[in-house]
N, C-alpha and C positions, 0 to 999 in steps of 0.2 A: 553571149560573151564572144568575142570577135575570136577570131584561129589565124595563125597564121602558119605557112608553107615553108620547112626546110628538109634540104636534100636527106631522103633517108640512111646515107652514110654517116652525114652531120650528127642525127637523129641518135645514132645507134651511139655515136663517140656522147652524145651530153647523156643518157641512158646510164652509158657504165659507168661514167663519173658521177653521175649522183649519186647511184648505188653503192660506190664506193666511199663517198662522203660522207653519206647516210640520209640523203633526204626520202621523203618518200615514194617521189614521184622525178621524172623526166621534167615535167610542167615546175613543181614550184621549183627545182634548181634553176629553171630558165627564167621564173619571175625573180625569183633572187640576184640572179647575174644581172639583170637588165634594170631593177631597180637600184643595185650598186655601181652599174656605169651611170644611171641619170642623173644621181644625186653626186658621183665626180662632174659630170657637167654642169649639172648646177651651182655647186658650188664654185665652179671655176667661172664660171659667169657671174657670178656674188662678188667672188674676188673683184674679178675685171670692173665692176659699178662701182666697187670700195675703193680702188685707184682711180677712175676716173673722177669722181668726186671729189678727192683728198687733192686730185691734180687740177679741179676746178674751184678749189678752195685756196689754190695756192700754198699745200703745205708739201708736195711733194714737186718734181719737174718732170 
């Protein structure tokens, strides 16, 4: 599984926030947050194809 590197202050701040949110671990709050900004990107890129499309169809300008 690939690791990746942030500052151990960073570390410590996503740490107590988990524990106060209640996840189990450090790791799954960071796959959490990281898989709820991809899927805002994604879906903001889904958007952006649904207008471009509707604007190549001619129903929007």
């Amino acid at each position: 599984m690939p690791k990746i590197k942030i500052d151990d202050a960073l570390y410590d701040r996503v740490k107590k926030i988990a524990e106060t949110a209640g996840y189990a671990s450090a790791d799954e709050f960071i796959v959490h947050i990281i898989e709820r900004e991809l899927s805002k990107v994604e879906a903001a890129d889904d958007e952006q194809q649904v207008i471009e499309r509707l604007r190549g169809l001619g129903y929007i300008e």
